[in-house]
C-alpha positions as CSV (number, residue, x, y, z in Angstrom):
1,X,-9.2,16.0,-1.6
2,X,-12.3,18.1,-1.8
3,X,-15.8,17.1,-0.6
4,X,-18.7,17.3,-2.4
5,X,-22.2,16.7,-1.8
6,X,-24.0,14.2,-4.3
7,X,-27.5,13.1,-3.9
8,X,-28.3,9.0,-4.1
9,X,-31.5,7.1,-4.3
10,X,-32.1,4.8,-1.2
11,X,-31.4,2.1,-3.8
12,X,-28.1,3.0,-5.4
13,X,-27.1,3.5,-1.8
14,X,-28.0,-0.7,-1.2
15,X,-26.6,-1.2,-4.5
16,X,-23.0,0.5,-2.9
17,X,-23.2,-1.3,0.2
18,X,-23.9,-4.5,-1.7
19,X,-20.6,-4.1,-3.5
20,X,-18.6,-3.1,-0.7
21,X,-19.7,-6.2,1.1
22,X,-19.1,-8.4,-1.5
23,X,-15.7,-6.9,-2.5
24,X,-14.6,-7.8,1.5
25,X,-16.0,-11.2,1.2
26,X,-15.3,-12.4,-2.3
27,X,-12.1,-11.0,-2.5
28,X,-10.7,-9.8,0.8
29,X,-10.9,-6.2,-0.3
30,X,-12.2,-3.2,1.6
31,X,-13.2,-0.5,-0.1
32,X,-15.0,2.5,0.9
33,X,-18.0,4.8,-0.4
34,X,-15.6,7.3,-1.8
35,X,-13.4,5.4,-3.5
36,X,-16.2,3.2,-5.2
37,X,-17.8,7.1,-6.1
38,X,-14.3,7.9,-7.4
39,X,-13.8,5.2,-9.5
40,X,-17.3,5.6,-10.8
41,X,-16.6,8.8,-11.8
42,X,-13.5,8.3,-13.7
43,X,-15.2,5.4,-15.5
44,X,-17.4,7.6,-16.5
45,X,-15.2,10.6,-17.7
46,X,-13.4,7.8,-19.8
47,X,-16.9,6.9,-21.5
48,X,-17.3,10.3,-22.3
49,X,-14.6,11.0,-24.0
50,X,-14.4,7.8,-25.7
51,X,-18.2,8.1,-26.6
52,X,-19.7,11.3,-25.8
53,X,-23.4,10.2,-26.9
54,X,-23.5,7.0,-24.9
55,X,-22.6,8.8,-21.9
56,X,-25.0,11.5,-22.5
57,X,-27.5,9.1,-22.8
58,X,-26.4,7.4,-19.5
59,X,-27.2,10.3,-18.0
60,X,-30.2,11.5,-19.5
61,X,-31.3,8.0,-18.1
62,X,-30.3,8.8,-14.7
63,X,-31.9,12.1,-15.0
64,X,-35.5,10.4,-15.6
65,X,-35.0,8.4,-12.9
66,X,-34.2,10.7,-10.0
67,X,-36.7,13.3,-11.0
């Protein structure tokens, strides 16, 4: 694997933990940051080639926010 360096909000970050917690609680499963980042990622690949504006716009969203 490679590492890369992505920068989070403070809230996405509680939003991640959140999910991890509840995916070991509700269902037994741990799963950690990358993984949940990785499968994020592909998600969104798959969007964008299924949908190329939707995803844009995703982005453009994101964008707003973390400027």
């Amino acid at each position: 694997m490679t590492r890369a360096t992505f920068y989070l909000d403070p809230s996405l970050m509680t939003e991640i933990e959140i999910a991890m917690l509840k995916m070991r609680t509700a269902h037994g499963y741990r799963a950690g940051k990358s993984a949940i980042a990785r499968a994020a990622l592909r998600s969104f690949i798959a969007e964008f080639e299924a949908n190329p504006t939707t995803a844009i716009a995703r982005v453009e969203a994101e964008q707003v926010k973390g400027e």
